[in-house]
N, C-alpha and C positions, 0 to 999 in steps of 0.2 A: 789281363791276359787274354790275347784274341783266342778263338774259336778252332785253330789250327792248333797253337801250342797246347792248348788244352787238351787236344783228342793226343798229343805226343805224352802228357804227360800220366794220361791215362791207362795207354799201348804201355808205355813205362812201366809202370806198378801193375799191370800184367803179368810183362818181364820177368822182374826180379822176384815178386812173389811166387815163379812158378822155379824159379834160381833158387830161393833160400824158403822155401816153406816149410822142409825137413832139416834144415840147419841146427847142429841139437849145442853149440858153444854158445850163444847170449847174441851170434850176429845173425838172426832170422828176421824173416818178413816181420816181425812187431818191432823190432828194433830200428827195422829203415821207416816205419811208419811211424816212429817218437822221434827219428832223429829232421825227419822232415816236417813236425809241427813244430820243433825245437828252431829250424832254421828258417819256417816262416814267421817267425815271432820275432829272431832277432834281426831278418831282412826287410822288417816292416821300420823299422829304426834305421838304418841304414840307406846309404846311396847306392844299391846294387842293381842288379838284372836277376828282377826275382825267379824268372822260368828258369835262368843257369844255376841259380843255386839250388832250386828245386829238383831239379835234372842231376845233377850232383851227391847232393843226398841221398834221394833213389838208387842211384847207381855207385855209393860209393866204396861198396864191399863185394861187388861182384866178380872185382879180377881178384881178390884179394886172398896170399895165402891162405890165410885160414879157414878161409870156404872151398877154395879150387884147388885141386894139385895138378893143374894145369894153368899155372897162370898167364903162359905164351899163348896157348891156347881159347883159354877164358876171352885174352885182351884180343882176341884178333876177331872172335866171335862177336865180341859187344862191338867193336869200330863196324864190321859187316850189318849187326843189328841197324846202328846209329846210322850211318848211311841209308839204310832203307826203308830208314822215318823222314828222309830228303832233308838232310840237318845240313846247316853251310859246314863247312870243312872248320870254318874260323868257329863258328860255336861247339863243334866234335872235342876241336884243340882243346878249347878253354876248359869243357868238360873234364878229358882229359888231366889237364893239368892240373886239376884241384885233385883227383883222384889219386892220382900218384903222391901229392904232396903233404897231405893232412892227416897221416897215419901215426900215431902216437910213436913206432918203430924209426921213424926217420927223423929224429929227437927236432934239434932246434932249424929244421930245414927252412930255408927263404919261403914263404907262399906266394903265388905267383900275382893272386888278385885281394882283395876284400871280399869279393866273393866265395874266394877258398878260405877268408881269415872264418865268415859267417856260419861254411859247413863245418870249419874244423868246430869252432865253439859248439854248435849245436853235436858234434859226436858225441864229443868229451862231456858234452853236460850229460848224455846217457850214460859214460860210464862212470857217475858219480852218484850221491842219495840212497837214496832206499833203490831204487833200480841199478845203480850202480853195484850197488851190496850183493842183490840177485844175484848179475851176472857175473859178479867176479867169482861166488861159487859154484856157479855152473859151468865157467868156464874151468876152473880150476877141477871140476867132477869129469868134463869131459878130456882132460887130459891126464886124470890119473894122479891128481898132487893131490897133494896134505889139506886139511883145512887149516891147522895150523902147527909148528916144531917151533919150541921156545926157543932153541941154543939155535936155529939157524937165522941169519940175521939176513937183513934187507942188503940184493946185491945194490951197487952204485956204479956209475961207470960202467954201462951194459953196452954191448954192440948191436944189431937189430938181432942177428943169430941167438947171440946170446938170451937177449930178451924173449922171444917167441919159442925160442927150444930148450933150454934150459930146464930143467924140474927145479919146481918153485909151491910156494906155500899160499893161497887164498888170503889171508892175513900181510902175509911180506908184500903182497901184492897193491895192499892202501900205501903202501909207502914207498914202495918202487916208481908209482903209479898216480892212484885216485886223489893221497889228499896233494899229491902236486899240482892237477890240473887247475883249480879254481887260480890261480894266480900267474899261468898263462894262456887266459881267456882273453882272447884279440879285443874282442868289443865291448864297449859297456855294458849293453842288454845282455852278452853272455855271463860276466862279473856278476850280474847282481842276481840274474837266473844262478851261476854257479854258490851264492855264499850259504845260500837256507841247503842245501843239498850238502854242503861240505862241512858244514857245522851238525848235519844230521850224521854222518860218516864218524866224526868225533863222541860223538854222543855213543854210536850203537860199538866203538870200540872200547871204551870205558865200560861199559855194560858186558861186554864179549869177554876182556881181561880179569873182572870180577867174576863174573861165572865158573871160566875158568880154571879160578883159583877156589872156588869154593867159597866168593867173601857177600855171595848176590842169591 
């Protein structure tokens, strides 16, 4: 990576760390910092354009509702930022489009590159493991849900509305969710990063449901 992308990628994680360093749901500045060691690992296996994926990562919860409520607003700001790092138009785009596309909400959507296939895998393997476990009840704390309701059962068939607004259970949430993603994981190196993190996920609910019940 020349000399120029490098100082972009640095202005970058300036950026967004100064964007998400009081973010209190699981998507803060440590989060884009695992999710972007996560996609240089599996972009180093890969035929990509490592600075777009990098770039990507960095930036790919920043318009994003659950940090802004301004998302019109958000998205017009970062294009304005991105421009005035003298980015081609054609690299803004490509940004762009993995950003919009790789959002767990936008369920089996087309991704536009390999590049978007490497960031989405690298999200998703954060929200999977022992970090995964975290941030599902931290997210779940920062919205006011349950940690867990026996008789309420895992919805199916969610709409993005439905999924991001709906009151929901931390628990219902591995299954609406976490133990799904290990098995649409684009790449290989995200599969096999995904199977030790999803087998821990199993582990710590079998532990969770004993407790629970009084049998641990």
């Amino acid at each position: 990576m020349n000399d120029r992308r490098q100082n972009i990628i640095q202005e970058t994680e300036q950026f967004v760390q100064t964007k998400l360093e009081t973010e209190g749901s699981g998507h803060d500045w440590w989060h884009i910092y695992r999710v972007v060691n996560n996609a240089k690992q599996i972009a180093d296996t890969e035929a990509v354009d490592q600075w777009i994926v990098e770039m990507a990562a960095l930036l790919h919860d920043v318009i994003d509702d659950k940090v802004t409520h301004d998302v019109e607003s958000s998205r017009v700001e970062l294009l304005t930022w991105l421009k005035d790092q003298h980015i081609s138009y054609q690299q803004i785009d490509d940004i762009f489009a993995i950003i919009d596309t790789i959002s767990f909400k936008h369920g089996y959507k087309t991704l536009p590159s390999r590049e978007a296939e490497v960031v989405q895998d690298a999200d998703r393997l954060d929200a999977i493991g022992a970090i995964g476990i975290a941030r599902s009840f931290t997210y779940a704390g920062s919205k006011g849900h349950l940690i867990h309701q026996p008789d309420a059962s895992p919805r199916a068939n969610m709409t993005a509305d439905e999924y991001r607004n709906e009151t929901n259970t931390a628990i219902n949430h591995f299954y609406e969710k976490l133990l799904t993603l290990k098995e649409k994981m684009n790449t290989a190196e995200g599969y096999r990063m995904a199977e030790k993190r999803h087998q821990f996920m199993e582990t710590y609910l079998e532990q969770f449901y004993a407790e629970w019940d009084g049998k641990a």
